[in-house]
Backbone as CSV, one residue per row, in Angstrom:
resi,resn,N_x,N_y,N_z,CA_x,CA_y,CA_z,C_x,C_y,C_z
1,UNK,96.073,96.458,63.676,94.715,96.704,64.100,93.844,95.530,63.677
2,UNK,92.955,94.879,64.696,91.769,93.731,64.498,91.121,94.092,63.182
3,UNK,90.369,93.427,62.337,88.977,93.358,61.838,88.022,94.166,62.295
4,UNK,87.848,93.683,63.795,86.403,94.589,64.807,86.801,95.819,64.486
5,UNK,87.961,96.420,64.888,88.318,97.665,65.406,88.270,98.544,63.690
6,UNK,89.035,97.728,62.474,88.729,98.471,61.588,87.413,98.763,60.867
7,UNK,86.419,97.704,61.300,84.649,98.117,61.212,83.780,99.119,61.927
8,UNK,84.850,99.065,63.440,84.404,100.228,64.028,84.428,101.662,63.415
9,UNK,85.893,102.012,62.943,86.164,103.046,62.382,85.659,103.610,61.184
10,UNK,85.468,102.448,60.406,85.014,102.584,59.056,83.552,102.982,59.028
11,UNK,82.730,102.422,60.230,81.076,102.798,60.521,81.292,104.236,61.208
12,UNK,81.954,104.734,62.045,82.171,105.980,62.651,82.428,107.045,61.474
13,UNK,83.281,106.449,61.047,83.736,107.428,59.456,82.500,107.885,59.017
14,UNK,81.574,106.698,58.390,80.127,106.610,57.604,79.196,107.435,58.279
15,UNK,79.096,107.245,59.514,78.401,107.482,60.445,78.099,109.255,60.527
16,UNK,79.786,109.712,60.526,80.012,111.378,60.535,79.904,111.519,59.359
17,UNK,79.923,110.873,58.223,80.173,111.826,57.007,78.191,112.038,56.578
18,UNK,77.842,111.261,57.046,76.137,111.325,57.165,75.426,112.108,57.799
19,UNK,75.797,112.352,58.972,75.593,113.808,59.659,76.356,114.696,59.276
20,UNK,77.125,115.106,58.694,78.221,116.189,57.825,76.854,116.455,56.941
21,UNK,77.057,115.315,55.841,76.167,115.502,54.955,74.511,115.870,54.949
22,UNK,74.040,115.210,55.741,72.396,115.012,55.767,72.323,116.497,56.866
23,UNK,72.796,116.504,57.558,72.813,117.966,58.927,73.328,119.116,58.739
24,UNK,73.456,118.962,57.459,74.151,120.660,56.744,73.482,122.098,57.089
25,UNK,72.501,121.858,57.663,71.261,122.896,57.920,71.812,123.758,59.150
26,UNK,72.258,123.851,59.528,72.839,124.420,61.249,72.690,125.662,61.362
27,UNK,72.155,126.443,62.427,72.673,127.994,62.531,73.920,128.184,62.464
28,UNK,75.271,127.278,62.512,76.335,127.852,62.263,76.632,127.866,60.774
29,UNK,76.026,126.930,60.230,76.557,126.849,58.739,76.113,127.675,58.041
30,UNK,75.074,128.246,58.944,74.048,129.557,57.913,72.611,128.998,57.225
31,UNK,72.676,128.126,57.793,71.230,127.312,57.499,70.397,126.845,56.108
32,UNK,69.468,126.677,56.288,68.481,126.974,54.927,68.228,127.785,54.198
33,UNK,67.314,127.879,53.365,66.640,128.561,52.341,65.341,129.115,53.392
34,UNK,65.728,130.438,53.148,64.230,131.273,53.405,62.913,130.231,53.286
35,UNK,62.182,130.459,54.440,60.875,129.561,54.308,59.605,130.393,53.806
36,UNK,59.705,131.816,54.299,58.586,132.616,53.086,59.380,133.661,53.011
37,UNK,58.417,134.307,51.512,58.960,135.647,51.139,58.550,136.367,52.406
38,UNK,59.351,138.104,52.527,58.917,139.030,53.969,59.393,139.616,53.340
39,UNK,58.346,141.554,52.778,58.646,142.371,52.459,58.593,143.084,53.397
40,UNK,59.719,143.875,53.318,60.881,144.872,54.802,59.409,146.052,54.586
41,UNK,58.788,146.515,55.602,58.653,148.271,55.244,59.758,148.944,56.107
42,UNK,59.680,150.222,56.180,60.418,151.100,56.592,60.441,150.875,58.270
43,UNK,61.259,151.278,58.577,61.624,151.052,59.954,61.819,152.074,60.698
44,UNK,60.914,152.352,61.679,61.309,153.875,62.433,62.419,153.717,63.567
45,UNK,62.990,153.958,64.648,64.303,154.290,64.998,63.732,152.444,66.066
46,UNK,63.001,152.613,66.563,63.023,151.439,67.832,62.569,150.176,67.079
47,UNK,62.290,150.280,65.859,61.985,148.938,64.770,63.368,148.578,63.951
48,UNK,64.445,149.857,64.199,65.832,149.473,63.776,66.496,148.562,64.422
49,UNK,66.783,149.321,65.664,67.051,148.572,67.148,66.805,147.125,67.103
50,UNK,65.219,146.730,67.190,64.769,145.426,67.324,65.044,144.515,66.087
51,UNK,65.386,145.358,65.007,66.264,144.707,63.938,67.735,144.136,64.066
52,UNK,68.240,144.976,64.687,69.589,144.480,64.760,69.688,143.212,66.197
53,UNK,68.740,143.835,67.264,68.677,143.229,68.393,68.451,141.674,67.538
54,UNK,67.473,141.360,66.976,66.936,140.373,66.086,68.339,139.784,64.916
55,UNK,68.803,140.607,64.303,70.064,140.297,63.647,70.822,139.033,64.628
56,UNK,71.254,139.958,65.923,72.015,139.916,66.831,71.993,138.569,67.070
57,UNK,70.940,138.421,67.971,70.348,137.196,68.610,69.460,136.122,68.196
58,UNK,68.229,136.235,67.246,67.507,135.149,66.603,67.948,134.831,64.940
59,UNK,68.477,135.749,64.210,68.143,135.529,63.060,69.459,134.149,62.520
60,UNK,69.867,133.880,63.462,70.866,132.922,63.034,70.008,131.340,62.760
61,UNK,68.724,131.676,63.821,68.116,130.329,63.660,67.010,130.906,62.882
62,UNK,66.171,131.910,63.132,65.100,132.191,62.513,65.050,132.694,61.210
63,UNK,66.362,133.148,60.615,66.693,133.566,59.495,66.169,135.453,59.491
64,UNK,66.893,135.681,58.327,66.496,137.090,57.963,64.933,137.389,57.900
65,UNK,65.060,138.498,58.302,63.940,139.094,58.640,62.864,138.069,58.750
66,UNK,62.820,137.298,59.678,62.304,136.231,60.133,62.075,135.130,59.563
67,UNK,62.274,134.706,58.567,61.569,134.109,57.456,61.766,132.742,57.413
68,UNK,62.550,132.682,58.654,62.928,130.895,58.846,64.101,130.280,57.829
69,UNK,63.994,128.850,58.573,65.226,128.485,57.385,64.954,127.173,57.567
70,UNK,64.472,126.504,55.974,64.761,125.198,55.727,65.415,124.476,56.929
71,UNK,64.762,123.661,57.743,65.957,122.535,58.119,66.125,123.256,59.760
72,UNK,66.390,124.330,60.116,66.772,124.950,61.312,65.702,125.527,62.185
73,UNK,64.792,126.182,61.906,63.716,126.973,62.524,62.521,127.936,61.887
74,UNK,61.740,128.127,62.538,60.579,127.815,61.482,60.444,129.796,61.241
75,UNK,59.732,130.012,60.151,59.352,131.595,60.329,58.940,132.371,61.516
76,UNK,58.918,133.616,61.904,57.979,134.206,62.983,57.262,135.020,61.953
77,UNK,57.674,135.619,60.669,56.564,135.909,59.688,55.410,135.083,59.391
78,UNK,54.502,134.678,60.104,53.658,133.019,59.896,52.488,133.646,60.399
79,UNK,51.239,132.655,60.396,50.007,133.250,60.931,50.135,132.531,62.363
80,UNK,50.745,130.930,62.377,51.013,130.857,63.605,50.901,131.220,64.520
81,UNK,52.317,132.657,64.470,52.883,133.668,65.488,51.509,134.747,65.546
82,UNK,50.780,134.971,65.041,50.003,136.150,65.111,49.536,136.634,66.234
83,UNK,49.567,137.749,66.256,49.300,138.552,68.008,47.852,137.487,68.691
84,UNK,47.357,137.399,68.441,46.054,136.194,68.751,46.221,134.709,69.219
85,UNK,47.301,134.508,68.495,47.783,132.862,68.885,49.210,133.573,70.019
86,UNK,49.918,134.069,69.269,51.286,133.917,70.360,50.895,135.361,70.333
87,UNK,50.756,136.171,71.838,50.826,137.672,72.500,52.324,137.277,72.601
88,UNK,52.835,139.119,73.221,53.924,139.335,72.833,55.087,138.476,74.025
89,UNK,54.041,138.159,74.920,54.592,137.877,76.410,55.241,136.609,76.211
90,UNK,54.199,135.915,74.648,54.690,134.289,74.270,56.256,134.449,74.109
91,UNK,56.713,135.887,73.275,58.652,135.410,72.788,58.839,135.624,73.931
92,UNK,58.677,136.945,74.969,59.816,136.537,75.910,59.622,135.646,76.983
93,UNK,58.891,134.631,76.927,58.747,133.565,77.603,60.194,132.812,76.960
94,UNK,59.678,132.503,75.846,60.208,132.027,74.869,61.912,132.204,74.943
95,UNK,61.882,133.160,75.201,63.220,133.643,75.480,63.739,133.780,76.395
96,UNK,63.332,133.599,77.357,63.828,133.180,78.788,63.808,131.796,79.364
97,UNK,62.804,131.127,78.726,62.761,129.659,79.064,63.033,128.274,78.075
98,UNK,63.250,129.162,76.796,63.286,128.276,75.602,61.329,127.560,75.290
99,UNK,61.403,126.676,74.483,60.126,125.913,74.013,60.562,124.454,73.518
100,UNK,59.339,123.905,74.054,59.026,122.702,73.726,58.285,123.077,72.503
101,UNK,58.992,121.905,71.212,58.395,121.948,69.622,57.316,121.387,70.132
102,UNK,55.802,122.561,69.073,55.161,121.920,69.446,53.711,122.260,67.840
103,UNK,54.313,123.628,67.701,53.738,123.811,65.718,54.731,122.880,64.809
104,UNK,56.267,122.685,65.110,57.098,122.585,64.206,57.594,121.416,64.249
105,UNK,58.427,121.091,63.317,59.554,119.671,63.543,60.906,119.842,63.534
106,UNK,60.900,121.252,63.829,62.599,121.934,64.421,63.281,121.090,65.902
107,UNK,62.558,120.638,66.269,63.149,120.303,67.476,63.139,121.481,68.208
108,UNK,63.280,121.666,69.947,63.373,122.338,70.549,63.990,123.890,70.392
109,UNK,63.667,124.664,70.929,64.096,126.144,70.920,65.002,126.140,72.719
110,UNK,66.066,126.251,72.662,66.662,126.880,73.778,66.388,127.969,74.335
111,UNK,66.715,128.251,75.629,66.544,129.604,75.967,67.679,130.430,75.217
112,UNK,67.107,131.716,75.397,68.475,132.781,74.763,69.036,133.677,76.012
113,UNK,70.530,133.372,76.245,70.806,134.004,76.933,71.168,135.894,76.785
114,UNK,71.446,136.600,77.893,71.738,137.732,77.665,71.154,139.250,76.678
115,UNK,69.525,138.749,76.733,69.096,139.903,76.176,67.864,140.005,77.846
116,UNK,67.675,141.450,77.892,66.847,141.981,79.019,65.487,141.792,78.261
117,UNK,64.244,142.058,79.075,62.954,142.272,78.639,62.775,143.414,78.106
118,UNK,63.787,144.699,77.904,63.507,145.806,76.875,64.234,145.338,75.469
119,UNK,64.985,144.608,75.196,65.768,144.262,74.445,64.073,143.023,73.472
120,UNK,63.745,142.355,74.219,62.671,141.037,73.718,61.726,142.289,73.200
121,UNK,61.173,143.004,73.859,60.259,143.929,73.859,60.584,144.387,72.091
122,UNK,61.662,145.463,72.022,61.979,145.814,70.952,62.573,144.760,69.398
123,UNK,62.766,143.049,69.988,62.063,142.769,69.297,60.860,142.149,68.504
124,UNK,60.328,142.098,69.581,58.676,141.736,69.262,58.387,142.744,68.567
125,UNK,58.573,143.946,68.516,57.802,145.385,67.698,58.501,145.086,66.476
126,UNK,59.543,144.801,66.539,60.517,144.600,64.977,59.362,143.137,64.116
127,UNK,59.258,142.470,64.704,58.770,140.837,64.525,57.161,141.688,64.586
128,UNK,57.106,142.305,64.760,55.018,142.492,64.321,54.835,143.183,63.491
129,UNK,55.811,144.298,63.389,56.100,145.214,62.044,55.965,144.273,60.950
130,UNK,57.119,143.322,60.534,57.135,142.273,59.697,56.103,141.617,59.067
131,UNK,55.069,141.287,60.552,54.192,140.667,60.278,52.877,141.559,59.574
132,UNK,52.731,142.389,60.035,51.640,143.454,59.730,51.670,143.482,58.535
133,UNK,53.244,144.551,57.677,53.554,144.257,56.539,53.268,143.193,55.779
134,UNK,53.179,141.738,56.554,53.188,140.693,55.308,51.624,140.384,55.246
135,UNK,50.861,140.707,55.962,49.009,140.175,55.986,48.810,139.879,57.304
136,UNK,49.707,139.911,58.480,49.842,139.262,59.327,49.191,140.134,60.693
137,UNK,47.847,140.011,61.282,47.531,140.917,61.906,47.068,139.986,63.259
């Protein structure tokens, strides 16, 4: 093997072990550190639902009970999100069309495939519960 070719490899090596390292944050890896505290209240039967629906489908990027994650995606427990700035119509936009970053430095939000508008619905009620609970009106 050339010189060139073993500089190539050796920068490719460097190259991945830097994104290995520095990009550790991923929804697959399980992400960050909680970005705020979120105290749970009680959950009546269709705030369960939108819990798990939420489990299911966002909390891989948005973290538990919304709270975001270091490095991956930002809280929906936030004043941000508040029924005033984002109505409820904002997630399932959101969720049907993805978002352009535009509070955050997450980089883009994809669309989410395979949840219906009763499914977004239930969890927006899960995601305002949260918020209510935390000061968030």
């Amino acid at each position: 093997m050339g010189r060139n070719m073993m500089l190539l490899i050796g920068a490719i090596l460097i190259a991945g072990g830097a994104v290995y390292f520095f990009a550790g944050n991923t929804p697959e890896s399980g992400g960050g550190q909680a970005m705020v505290d979120v105290k749970v209240p009680p959950l009546n039967t269709t705030t369960k639902l939108g819990e798990r629906l939420f489990n299911e489908n966002c909390a891989s990027c948005h973290g538990k009970n919304a709270a975001g994650q270091t490095g991956v995606a930002p809280p929906l427990v936030h004043k941000i999100y508040e029924p005033g700035h984002h109505a409820d119509g904002s997630f399932l936009l959101a969720v049907q069309r993805g978002v352009r970053a535009h509070h955050w430095t997450f980089g883009n939000m994809p669309k989410v495939e395979g949840l219906t508008n009763d499914d977004v619905t239930k969890i927006v009620e899960y995601v305002r519960l949260l918020q209510r609970a935390n000061g968030i009106r």
